[in-house]
Each structure stands twice: as structure tokens, then as C-alpha cells.
mmJSON file of the N, C-alpha and C atoms, coordinates in Angstrom:
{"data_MODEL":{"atom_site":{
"group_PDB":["ATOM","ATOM","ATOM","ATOM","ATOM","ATOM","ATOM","ATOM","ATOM","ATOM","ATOM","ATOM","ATOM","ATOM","ATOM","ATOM","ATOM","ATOM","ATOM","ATOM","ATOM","ATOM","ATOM","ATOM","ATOM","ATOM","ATOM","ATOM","ATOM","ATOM","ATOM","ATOM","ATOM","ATOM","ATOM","ATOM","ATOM","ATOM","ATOM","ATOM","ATOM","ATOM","ATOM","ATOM","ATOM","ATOM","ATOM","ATOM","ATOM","ATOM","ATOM","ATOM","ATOM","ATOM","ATOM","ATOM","ATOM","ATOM","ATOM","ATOM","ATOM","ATOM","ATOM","ATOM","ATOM","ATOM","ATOM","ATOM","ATOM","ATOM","ATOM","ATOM","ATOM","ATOM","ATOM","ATOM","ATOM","ATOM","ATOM","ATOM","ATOM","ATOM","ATOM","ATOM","ATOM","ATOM","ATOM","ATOM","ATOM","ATOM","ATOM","ATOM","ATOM","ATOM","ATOM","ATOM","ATOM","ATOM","ATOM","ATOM","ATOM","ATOM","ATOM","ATOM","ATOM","ATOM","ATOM","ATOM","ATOM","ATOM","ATOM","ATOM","ATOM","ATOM","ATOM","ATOM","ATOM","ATOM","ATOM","ATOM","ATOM","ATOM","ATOM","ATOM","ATOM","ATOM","ATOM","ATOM","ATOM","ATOM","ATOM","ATOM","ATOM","ATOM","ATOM","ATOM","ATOM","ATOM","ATOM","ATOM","ATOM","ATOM","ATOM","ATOM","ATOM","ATOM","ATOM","ATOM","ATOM","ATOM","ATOM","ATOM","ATOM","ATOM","ATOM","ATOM","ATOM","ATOM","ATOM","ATOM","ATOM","ATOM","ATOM","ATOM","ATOM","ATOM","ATOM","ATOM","ATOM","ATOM","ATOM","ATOM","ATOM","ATOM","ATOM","ATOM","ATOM","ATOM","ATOM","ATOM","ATOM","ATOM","ATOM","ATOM","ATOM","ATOM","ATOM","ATOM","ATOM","ATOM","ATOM","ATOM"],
"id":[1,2,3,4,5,6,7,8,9,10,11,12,13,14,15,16,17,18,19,20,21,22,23,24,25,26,27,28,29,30,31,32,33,34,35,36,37,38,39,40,41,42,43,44,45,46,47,48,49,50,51,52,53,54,55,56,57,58,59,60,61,62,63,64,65,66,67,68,69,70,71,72,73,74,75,76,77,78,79,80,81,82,83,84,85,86,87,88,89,90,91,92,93,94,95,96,97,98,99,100,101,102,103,104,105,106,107,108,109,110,111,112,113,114,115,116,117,118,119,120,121,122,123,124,125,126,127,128,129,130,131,132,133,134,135,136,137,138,139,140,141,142,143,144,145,146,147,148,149,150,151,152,153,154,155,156,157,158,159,160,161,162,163,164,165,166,167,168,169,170,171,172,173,174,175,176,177,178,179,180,181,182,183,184,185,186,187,188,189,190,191,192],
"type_symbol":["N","C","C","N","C","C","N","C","C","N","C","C","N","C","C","N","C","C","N","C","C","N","C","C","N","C","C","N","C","C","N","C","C","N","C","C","N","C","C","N","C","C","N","C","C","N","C","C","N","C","C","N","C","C","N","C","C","N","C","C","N","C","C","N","C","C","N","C","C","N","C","C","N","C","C","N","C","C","N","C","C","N","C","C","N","C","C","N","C","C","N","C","C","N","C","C","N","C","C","N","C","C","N","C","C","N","C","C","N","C","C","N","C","C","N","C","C","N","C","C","N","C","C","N","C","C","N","C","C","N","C","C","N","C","C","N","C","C","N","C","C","N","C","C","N","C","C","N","C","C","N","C","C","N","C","C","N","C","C","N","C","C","N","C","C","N","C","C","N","C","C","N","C","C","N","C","C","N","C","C","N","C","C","N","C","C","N","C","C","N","C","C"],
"label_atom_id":["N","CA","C","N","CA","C","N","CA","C","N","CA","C","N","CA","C","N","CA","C","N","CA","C","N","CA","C","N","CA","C","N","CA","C","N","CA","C","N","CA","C","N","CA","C","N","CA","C","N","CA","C","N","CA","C","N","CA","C","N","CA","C","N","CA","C","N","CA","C","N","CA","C","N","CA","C","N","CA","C","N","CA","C","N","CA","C","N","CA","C","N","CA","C","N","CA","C","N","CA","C","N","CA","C","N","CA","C","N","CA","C","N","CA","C","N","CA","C","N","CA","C","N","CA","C","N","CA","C","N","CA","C","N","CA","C","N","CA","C","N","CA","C","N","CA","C","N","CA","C","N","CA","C","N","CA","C","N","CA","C","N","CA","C","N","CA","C","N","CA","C","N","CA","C","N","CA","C","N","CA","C","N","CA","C","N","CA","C","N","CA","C","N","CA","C","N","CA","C","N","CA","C","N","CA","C","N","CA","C","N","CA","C","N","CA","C","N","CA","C","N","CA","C"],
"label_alt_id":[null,null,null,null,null,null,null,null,null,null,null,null,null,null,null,null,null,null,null,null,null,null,null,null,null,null,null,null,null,null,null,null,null,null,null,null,null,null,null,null,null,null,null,null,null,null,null,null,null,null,null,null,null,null,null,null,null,null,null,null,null,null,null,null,null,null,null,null,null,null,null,null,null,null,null,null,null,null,null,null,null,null,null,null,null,null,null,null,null,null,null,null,null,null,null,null,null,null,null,null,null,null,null,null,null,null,null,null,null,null,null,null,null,null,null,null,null,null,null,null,null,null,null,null,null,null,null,null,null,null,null,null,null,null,null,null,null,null,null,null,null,null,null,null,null,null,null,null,null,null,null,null,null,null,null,null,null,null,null,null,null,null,null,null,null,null,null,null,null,null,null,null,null,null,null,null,null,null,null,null,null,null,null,null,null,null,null,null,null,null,null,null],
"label_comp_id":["UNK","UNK","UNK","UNK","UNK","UNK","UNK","UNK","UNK","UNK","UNK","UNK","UNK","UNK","UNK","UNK","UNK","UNK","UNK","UNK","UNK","UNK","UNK","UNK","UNK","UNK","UNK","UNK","UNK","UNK","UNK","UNK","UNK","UNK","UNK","UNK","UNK","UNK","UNK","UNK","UNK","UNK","UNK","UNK","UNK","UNK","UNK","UNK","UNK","UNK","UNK","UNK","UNK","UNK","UNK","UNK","UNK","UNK","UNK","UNK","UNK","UNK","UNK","UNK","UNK","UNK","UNK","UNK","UNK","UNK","UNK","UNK","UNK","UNK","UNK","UNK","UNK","UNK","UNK","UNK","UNK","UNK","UNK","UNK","UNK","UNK","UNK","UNK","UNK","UNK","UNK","UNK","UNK","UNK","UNK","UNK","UNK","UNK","UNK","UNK","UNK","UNK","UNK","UNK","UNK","UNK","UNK","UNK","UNK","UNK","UNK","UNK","UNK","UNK","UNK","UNK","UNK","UNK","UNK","UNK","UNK","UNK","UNK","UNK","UNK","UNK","UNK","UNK","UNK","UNK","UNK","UNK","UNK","UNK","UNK","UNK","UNK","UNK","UNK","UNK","UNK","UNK","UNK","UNK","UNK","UNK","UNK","UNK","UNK","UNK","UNK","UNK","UNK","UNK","UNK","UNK","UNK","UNK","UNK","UNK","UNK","UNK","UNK","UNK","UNK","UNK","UNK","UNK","UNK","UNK","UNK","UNK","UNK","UNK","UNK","UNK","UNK","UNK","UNK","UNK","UNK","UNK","UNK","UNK","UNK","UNK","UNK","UNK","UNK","UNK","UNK","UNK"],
"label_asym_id":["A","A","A","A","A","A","A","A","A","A","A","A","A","A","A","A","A","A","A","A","A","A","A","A","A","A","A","A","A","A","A","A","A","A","A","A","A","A","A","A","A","A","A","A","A","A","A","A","A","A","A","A","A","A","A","A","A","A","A","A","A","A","A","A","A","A","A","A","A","A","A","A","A","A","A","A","A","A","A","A","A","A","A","A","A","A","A","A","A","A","A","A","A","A","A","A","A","A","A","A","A","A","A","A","A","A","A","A","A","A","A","A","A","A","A","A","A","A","A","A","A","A","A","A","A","A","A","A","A","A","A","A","A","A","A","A","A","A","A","A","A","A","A","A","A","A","A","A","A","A","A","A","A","A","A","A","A","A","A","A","A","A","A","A","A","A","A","A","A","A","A","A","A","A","A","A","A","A","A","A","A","A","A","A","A","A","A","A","A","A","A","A"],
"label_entity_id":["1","1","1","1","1","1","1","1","1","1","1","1","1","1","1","1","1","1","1","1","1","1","1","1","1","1","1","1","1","1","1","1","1","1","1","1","1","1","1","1","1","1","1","1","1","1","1","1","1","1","1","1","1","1","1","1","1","1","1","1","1","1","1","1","1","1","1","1","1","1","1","1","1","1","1","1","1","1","1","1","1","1","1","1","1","1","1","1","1","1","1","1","1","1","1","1","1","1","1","1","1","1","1","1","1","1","1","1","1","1","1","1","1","1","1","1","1","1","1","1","1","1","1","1","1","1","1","1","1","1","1","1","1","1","1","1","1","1","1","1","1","1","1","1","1","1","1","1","1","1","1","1","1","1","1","1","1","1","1","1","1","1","1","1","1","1","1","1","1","1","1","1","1","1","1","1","1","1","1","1","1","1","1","1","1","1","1","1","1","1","1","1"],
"label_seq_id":[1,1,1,2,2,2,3,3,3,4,4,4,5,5,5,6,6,6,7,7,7,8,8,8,9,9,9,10,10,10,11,11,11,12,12,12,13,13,13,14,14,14,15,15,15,16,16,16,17,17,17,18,18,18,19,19,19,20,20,20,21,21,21,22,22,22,23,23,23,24,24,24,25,25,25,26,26,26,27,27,27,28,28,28,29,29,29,30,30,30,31,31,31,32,32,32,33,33,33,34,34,34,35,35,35,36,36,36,37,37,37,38,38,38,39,39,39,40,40,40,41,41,41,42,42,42,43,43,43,44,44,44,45,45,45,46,46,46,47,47,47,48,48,48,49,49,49,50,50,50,51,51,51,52,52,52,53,53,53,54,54,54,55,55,55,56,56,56,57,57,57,58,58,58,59,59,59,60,60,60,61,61,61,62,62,62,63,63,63,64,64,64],
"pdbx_PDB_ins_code":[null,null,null,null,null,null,null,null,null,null,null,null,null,null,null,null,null,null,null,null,null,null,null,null,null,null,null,null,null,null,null,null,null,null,null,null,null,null,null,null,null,null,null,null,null,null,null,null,null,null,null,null,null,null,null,null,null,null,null,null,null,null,null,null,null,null,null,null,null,null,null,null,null,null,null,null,null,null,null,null,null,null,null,null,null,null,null,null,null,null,null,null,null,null,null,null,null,null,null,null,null,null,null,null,null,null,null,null,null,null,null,null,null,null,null,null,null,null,null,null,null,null,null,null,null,null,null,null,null,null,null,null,null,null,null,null,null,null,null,null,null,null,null,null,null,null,null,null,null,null,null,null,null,null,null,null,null,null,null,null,null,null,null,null,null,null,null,null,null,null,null,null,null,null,null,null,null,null,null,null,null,null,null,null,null,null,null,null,null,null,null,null],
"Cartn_x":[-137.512,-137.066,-136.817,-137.153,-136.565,-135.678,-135.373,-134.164,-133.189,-133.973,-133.469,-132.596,-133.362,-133.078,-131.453,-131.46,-130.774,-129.599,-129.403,-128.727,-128.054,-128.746,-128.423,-127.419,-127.65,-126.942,-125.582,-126.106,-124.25,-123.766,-124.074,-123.479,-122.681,-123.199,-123.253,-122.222,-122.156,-121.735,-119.94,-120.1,-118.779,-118.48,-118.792,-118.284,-117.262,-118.391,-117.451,-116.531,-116.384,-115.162,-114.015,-114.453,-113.388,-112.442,-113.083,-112.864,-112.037,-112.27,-111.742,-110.463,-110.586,-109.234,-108.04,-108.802,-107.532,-106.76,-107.646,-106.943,-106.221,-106.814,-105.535,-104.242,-104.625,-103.038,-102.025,-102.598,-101.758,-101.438,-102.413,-102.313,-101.431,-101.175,-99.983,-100.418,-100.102,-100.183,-100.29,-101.419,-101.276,-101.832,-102.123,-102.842,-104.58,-105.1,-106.233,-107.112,-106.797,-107.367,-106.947,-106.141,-105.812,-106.91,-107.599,-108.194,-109.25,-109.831,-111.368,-111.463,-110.641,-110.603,-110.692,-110.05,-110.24,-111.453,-112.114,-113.291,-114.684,-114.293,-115.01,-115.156,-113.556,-113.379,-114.267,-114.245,-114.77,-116.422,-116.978,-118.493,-118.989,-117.96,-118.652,-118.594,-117.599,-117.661,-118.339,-118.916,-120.325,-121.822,-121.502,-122.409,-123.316,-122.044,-121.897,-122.214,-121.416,-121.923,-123.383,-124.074,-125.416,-126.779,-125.664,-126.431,-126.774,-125.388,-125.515,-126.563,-126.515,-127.372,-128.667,-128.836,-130.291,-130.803,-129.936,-130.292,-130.637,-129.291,-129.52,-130.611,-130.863,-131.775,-133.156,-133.48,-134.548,-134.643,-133.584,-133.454,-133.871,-133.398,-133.722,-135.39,-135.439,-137.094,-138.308,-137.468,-138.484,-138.614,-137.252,-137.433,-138.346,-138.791,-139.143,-140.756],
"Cartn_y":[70.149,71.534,71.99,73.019,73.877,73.84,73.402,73.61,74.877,75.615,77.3,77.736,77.006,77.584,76.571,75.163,74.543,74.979,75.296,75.398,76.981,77.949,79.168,79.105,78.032,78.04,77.197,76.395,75.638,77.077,77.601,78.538,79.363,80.16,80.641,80.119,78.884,77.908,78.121,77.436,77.189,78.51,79.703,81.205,81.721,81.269,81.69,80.46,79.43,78.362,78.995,79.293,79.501,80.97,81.722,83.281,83.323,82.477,82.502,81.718,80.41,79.619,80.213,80.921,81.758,82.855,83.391,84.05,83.627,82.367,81.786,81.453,81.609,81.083,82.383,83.408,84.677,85.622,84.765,85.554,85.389,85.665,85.361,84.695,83.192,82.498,83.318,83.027,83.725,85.758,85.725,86.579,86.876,87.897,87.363,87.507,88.281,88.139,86.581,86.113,84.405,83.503,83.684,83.399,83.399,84.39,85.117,83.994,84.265,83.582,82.181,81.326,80.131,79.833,80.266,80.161,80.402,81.72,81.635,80.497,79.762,78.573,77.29,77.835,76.532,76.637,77.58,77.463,77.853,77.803,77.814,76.144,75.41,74.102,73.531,73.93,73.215,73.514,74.866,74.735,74.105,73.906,73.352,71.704,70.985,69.785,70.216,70.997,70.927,70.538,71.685,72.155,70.295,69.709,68.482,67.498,67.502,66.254,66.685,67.928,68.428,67.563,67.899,67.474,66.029,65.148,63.874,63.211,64.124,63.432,63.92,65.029,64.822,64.023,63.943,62.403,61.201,60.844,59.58,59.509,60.412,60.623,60.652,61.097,61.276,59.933,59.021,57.514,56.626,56.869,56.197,56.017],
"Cartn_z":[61.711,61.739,60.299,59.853,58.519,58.372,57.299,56.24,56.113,56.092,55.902,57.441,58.164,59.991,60.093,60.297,60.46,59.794,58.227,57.176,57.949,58.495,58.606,60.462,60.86,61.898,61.777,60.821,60.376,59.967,58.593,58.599,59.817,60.62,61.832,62.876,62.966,63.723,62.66,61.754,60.936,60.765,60.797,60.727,61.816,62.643,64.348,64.474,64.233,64.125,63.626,62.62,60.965,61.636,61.802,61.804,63.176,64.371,65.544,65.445,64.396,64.307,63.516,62.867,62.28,62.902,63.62,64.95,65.923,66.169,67.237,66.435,65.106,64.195,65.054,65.205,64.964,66.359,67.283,68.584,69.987,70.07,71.508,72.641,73.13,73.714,75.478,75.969,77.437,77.605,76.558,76.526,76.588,76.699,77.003,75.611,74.741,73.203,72.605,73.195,73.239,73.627,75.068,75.914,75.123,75.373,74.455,73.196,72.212,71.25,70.838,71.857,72.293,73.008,73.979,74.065,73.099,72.374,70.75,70.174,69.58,69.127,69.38,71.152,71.865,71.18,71.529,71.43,70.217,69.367,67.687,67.559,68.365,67.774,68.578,69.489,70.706,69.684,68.927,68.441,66.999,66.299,65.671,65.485,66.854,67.128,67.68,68.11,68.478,66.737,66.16,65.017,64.104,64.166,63.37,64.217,65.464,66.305,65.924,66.096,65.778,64.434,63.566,61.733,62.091,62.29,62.402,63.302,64.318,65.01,64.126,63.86,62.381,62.071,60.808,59.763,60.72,61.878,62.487,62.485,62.986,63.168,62.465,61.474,59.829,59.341,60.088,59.568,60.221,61.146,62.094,61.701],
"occupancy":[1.0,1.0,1.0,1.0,1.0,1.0,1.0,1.0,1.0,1.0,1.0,1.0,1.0,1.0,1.0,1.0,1.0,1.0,1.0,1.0,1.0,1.0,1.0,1.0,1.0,1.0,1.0,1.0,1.0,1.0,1.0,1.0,1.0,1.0,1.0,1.0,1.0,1.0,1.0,1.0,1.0,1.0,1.0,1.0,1.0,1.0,1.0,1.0,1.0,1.0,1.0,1.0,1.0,1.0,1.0,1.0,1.0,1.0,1.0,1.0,1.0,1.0,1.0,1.0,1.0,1.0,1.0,1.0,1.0,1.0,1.0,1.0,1.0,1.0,1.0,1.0,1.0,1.0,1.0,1.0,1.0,1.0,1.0,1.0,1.0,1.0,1.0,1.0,1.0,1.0,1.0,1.0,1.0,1.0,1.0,1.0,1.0,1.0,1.0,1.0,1.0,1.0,1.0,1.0,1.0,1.0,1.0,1.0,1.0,1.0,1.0,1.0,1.0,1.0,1.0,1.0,1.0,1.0,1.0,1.0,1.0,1.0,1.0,1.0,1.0,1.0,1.0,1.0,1.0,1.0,1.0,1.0,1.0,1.0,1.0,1.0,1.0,1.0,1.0,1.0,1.0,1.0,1.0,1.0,1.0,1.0,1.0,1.0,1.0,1.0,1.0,1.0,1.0,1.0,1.0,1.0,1.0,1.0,1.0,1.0,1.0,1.0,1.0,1.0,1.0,1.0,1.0,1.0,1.0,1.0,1.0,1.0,1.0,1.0,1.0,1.0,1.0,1.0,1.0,1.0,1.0,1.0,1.0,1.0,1.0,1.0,1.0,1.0,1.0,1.0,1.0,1.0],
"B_iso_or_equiv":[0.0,0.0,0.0,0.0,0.0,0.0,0.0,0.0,0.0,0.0,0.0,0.0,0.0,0.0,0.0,0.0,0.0,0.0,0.0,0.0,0.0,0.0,0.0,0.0,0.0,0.0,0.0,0.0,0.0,0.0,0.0,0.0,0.0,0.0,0.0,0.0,0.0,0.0,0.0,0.0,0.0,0.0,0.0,0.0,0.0,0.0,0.0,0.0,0.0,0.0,0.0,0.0,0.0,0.0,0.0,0.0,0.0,0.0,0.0,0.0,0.0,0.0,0.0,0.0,0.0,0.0,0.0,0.0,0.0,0.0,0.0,0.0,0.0,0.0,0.0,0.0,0.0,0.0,0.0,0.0,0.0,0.0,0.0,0.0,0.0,0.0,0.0,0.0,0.0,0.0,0.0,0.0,0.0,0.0,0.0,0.0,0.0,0.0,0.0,0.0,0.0,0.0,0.0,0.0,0.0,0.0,0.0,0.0,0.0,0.0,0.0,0.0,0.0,0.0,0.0,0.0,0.0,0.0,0.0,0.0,0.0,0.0,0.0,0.0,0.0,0.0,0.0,0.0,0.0,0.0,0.0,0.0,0.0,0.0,0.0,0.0,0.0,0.0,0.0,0.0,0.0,0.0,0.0,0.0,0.0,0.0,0.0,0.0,0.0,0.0,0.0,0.0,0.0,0.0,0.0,0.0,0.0,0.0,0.0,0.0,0.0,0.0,0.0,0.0,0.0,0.0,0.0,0.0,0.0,0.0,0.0,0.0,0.0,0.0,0.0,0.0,0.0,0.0,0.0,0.0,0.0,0.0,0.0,0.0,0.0,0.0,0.0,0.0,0.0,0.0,0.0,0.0],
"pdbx_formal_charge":[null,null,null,null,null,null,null,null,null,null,null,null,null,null,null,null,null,null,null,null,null,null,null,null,null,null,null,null,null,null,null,null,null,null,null,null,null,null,null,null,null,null,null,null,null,null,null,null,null,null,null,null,null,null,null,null,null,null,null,null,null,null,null,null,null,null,null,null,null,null,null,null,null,null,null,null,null,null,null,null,null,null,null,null,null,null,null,null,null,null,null,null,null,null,null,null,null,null,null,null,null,null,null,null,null,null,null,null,null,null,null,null,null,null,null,null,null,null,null,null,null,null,null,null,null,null,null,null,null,null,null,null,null,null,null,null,null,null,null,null,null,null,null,null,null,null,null,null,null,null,null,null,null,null,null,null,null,null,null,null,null,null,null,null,null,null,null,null,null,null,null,null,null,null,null,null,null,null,null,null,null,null,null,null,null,null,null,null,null,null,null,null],
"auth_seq_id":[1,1,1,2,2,2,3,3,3,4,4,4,5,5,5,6,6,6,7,7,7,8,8,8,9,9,9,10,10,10,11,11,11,12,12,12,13,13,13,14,14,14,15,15,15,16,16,16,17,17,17,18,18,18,19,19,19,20,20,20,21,21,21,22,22,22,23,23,23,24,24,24,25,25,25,26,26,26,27,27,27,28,28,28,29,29,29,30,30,30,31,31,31,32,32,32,33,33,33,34,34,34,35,35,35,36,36,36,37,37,37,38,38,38,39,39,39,40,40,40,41,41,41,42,42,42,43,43,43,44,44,44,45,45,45,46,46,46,47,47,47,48,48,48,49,49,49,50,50,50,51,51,51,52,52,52,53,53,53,54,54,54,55,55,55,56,56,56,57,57,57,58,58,58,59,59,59,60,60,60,61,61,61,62,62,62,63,63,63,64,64,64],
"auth_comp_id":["UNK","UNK","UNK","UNK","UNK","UNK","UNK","UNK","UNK","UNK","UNK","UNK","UNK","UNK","UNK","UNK","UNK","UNK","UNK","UNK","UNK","UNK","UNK","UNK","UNK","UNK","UNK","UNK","UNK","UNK","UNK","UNK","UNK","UNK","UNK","UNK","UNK","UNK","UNK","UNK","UNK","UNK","UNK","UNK","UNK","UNK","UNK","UNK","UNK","UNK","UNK","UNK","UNK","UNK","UNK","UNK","UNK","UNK","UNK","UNK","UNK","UNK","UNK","UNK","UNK","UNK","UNK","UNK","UNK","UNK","UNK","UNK","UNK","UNK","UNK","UNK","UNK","UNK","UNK","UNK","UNK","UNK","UNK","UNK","UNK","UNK","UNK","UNK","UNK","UNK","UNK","UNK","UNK","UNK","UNK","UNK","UNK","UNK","UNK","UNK","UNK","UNK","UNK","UNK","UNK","UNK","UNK","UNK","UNK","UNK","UNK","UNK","UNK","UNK","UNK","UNK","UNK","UNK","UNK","UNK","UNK","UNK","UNK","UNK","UNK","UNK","UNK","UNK","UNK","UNK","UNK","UNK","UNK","UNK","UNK","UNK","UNK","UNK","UNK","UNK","UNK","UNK","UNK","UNK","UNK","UNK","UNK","UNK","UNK","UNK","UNK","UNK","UNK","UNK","UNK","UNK","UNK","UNK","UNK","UNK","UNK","UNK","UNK","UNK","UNK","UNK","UNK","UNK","UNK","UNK","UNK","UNK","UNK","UNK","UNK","UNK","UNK","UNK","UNK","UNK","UNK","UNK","UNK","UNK","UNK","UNK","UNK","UNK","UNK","UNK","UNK","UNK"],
"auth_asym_id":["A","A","A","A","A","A","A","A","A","A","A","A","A","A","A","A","A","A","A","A","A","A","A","A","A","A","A","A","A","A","A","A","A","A","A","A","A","A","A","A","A","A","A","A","A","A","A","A","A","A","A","A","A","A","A","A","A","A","A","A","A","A","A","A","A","A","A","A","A","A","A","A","A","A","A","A","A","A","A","A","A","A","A","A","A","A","A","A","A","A","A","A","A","A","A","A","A","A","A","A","A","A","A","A","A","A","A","A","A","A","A","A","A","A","A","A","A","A","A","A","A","A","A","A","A","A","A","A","A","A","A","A","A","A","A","A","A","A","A","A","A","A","A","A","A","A","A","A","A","A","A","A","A","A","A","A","A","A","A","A","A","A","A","A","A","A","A","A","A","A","A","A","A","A","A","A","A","A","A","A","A","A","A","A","A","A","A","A","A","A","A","A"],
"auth_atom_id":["N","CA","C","N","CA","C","N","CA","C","N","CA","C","N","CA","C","N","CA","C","N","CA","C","N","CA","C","N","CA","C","N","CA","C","N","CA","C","N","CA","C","N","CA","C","N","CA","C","N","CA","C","N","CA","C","N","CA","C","N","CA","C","N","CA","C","N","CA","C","N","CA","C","N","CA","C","N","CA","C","N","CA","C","N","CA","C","N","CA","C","N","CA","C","N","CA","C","N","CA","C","N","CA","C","N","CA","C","N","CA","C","N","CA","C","N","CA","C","N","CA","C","N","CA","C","N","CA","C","N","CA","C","N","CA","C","N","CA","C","N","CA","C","N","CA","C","N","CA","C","N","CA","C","N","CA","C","N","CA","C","N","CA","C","N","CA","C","N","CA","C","N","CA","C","N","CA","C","N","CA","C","N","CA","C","N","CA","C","N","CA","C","N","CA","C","N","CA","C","N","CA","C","N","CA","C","N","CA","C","N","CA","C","N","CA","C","N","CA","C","N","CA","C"],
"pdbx_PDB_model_num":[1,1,1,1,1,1,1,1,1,1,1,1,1,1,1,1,1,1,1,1,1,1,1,1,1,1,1,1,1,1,1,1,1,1,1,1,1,1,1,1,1,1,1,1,1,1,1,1,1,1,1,1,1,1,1,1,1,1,1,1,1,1,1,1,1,1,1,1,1,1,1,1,1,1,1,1,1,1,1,1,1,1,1,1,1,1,1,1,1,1,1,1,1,1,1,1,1,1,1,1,1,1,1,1,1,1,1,1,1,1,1,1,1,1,1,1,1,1,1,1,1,1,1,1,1,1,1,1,1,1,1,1,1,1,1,1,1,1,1,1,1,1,1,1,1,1,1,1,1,1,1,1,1,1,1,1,1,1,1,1,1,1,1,1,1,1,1,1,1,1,1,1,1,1,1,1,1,1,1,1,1,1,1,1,1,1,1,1,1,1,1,1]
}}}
């Protein structure tokens, strides 16, 4: 996979992490902008772990 693509979805991935965790610093427990936000959280870091298996499984492959 490209360099440019992979590289642009960590980005992407660590954006929506970053930007959502700092919101839960500040948002009121049991609310639903709580909710929302935590689920953000959730699937920036699903995607994120997607984004790295992808890479590594490259690299494995390129070794092979």
C-alpha cells in the first residue's frame, strides 16, 4: 500500500483520537455529547489499530 495513503489515515485516525479525548476531559459524564464523544474516541482508536496492522502486515509481506 502507499505511503502517502497509509501515512494520511494515521493522521486521520490520531486526529479524531486526539480532538475527541480532549473533549471527554471537559464533558459531563451521562450526557449524550459524552456518549457521542466516547464513541468518536472509540472508532478513531479502531481505526487507528486498523491503520497500524495494515502497515505491519505490508512490512511482513514485503519480507517474505
Amino acid at each position: 500500500m502507499d505511503v502517502n495513503i497509509t501515512r494520511a489515515g494515521f493522521h486521520i485516525g490520531f486526529y479524531v483520537s486526539f480532538v475527541s479525548g480532549i473533549l471527554l476531559l471537559f464533558l459531563e459524564r451521562g450526557t449524550a455529547e459524552f456518549a457521542i464523544t466516547a464513541l468518536t474516541f472509540a472508532i478513531g482508536l479502531l481505526f487507528l489499530a486498523i491503520v497500524v496492522a495494515v502497515v505491519k502486515w505490508g512490512q511482513w509481506r514485503r519480507r517474505m
